[in-house]
C-alpha positions as CSV (number, residue, x, y, z in Angstrom):
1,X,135.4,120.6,110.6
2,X,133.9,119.4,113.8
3,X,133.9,115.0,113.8
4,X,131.9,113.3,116.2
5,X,130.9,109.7,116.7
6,X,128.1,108.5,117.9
7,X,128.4,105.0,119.8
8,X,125.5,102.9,121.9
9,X,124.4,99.2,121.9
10,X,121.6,98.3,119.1
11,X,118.5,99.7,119.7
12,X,119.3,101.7,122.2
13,X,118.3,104.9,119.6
14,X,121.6,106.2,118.8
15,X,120.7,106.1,114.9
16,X,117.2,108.5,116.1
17,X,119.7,110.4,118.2
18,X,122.5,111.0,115.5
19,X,119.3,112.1,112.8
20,X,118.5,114.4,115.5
21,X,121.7,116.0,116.0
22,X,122.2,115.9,111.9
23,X,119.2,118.4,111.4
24,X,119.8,120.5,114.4
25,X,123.2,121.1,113.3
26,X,121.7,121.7,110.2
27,X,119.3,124.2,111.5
28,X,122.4,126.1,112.7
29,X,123.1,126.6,109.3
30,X,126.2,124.6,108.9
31,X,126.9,121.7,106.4
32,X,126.5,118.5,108.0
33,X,127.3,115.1,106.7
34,X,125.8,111.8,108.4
35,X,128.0,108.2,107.9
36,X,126.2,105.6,108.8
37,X,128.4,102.6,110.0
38,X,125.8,99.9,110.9
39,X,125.8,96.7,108.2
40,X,122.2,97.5,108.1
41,X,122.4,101.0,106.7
42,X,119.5,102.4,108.2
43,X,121.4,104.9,109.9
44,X,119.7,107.6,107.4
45,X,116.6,106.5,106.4
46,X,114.2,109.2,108.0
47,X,116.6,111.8,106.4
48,X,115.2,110.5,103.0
49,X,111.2,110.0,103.9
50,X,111.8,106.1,104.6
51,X,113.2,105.2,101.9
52,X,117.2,103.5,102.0
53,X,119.9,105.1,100.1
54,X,122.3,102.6,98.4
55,X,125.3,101.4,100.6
56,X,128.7,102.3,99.6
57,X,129.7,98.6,99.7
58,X,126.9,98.0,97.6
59,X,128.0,100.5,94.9
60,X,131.5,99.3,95.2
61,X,130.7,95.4,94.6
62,X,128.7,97.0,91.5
63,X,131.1,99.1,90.3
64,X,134.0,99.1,92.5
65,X,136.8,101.8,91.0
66,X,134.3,103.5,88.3
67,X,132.0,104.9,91.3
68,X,131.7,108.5,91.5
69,X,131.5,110.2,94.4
70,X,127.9,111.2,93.7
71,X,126.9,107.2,93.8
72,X,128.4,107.2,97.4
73,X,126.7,110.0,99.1
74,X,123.4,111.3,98.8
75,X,122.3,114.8,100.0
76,X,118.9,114.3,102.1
77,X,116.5,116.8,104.5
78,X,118.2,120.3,104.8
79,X,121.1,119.1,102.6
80,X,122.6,116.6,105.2
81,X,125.2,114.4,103.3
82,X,124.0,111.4,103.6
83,X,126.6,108.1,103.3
84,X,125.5,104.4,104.8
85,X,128.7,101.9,104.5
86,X,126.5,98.9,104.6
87,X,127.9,95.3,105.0
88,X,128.7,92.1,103.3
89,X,126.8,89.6,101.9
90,X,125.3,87.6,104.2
91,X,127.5,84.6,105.2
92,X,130.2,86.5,103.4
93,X,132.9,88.7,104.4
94,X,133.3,91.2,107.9
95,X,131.5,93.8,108.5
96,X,134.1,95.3,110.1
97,X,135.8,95.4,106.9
98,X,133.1,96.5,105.0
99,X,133.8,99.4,107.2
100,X,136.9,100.2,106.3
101,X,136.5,99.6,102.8
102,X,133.7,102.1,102.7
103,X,135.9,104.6,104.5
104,X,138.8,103.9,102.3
105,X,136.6,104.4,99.3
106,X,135.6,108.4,100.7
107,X,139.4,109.1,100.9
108,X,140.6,107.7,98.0
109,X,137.3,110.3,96.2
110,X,138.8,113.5,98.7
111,X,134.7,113.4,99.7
112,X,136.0,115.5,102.3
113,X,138.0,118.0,100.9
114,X,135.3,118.2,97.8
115,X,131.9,118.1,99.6
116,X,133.9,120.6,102.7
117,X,131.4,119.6,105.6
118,X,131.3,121.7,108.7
119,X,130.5,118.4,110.5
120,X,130.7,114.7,110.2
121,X,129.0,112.2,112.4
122,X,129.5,109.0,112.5
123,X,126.3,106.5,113.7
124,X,128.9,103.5,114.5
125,X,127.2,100.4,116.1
126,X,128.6,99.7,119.9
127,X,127.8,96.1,120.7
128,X,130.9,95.1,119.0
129,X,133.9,97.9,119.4
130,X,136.6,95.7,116.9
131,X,138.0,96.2,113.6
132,X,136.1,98.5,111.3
133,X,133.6,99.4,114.3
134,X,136.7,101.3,116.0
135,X,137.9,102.9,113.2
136,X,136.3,106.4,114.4
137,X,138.4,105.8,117.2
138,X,141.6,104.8,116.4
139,X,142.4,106.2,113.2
140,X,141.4,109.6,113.9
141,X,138.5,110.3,112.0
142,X,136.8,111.6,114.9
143,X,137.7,114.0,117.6
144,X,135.3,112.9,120.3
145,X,133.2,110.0,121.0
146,X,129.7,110.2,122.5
147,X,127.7,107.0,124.3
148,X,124.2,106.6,124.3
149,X,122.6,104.7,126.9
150,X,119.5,104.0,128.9
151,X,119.6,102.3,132.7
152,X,119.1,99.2,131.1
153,X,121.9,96.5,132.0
154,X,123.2,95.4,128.9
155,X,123.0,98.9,127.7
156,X,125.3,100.3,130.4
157,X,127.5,97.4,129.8
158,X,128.0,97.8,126.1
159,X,128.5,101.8,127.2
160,X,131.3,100.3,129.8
161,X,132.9,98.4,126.6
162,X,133.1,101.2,124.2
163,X,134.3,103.4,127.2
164,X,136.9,100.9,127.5
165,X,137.8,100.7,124.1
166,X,138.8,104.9,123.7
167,X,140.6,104.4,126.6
168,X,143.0,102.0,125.4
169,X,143.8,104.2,122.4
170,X,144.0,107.4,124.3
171,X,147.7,107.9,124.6
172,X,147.8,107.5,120.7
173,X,146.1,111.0,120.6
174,X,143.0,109.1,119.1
175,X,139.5,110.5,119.9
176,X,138.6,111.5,123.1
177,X,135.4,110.5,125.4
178,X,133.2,113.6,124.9
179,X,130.3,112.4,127.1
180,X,127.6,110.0,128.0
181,X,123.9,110.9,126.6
182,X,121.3,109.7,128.7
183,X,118.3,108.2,125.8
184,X,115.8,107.3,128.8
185,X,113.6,104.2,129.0
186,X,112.3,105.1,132.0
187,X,113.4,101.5,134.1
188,X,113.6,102.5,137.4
189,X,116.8,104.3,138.6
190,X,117.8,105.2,135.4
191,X,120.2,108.5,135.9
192,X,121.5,106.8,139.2
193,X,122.2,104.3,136.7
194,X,124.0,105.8,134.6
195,X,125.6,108.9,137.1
196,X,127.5,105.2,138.6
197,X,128.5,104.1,134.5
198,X,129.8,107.8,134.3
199,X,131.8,107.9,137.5
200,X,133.4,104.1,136.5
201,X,134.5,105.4,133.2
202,X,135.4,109.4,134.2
203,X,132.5,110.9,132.1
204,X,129.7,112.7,132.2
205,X,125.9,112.9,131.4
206,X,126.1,115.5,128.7
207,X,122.5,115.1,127.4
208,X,119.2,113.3,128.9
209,X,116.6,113.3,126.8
210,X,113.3,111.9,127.4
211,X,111.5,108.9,126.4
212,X,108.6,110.6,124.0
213,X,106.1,109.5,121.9
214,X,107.2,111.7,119.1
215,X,109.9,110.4,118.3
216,X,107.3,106.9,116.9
217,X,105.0,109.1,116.0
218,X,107.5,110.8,113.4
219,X,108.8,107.6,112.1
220,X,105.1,106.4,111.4
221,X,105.3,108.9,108.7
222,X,108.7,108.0,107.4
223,X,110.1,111.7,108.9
224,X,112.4,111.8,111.8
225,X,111.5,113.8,115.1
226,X,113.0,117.1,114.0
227,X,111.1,117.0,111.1
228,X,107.7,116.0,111.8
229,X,107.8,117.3,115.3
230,X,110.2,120.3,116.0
231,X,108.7,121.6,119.1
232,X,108.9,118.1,120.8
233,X,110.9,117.6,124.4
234,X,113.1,115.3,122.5
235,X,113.6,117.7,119.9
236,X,114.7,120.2,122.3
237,X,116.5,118.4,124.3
238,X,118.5,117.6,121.0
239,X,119.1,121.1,120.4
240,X,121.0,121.8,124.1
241,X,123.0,118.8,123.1
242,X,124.4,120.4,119.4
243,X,125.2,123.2,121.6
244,X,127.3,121.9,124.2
245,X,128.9,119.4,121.8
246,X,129.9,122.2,119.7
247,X,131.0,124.5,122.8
């Protein structure tokens, strides 16, 4: 089982990046399950034509022990497992440790042992790399951590921060920094941008995919860009990636 974690600052397109990967995977044949970590749990909504899947927190306020497995994750396009943790209500609680709760809620149902994925990503939210948000880091549920970031300032420095952040738990045999994917929004400079964020933080640009219309285009009719438009530069740009994060 191959565990990977997707990090970048809000709306930077990591959620559009980590479908992607999901259903290229999946087009590989092998059994991929999607955890969306993002209050919000939007992380797989173009894996089920637009529409939300219930939250794990959600289910758990609702039923909290008696949930089944089958309440928490939701097969979607090609099969991808689908699980969004979701967050508190608002004004109430951390989402941090809504997090955790909704990861503690998969072990305690062996969702990985029963549903035997051949990879998990994790869409985890960057802006903020504390508590629950770090818990693909530091507690070892995934093996290597991937950035994405455009040129754009605060983009790079939320990229610097989560950088940062697997550093610090490196000697704990935590994940690992697998690379930087380039998302582009064409500002000007953008690799030399990033090339500099890469050398700071002793990475490299493993993907740089380009800005594309598609990608909109898809999501105006509730599919993601794999879906909708296969054949797309973005689409196979996605592809190379899924390769060389598997190699």
């Amino acid at each position: 089982m191959y565990r990977f974690a997707i990090y970048g600052k809000g709306g930077i397109g990591k959620s559009t990046t980590c479908t992607a990967l999901s259903c290229a995977f999946a087009e590989m044949g092998l059994r991929v399950m999607q955890i969306g970590c993002d209050p919000k749990a939007d992380s797989t909504l173009y894996l089920h034509g637009g529409k939300r899947i219930p939250s794990m927190l959600d289910t758990l306020r609702k039923k909290r022990d008696s949930a089944e497995l089958s309440e928490l994750v939701f097969p979607g396009y090609k099969g991808i497992l689908c699980a969004e943790s979701g967050g508190p209500l608002p004004g109430l609680g951390c989402a941090g440790r809504g997090i955790a709760s909704a990861f503690e809620a998969l072990e305690e149902r062996s969702a990985f042992e029963i549903l035997k994925p051949d990879i998990v990503l994790y869409d985890v939210l960057g802006d903020v790399v504390c508590g629950g948000f770090a818990l693909p880091i530091r507690e070892g549920y995934a093996e290597k951590i991937f950035i994405v970031t455009s040129g754009e300032n605060m983009s790079i420095y939320a990229a610097a921060n989560i950088a940062m952040a697997v550093e610090n738990f490196r000697d704990r045999g935590y994940a690992s920094l697998g690379g930087v994917i380039l998302n582009r929004r064409n500002v000007p400079d953008e690799r030399e941008k990033v090339e500099v964020l890469c050398s700071d933080i002793h990475s490299k640009i493993i993907a740089d995919l380009p800005r594309d219309n598609a990608i909109s285009d898809a999501q105006d009719t509730d599919r993601g860009v794999m879906e909708a438009y296969p054949d797309s530069d973005f689409a196979k740009g996605v592809r190379e990636l899924a390769a060389r994060m598997l190699a």
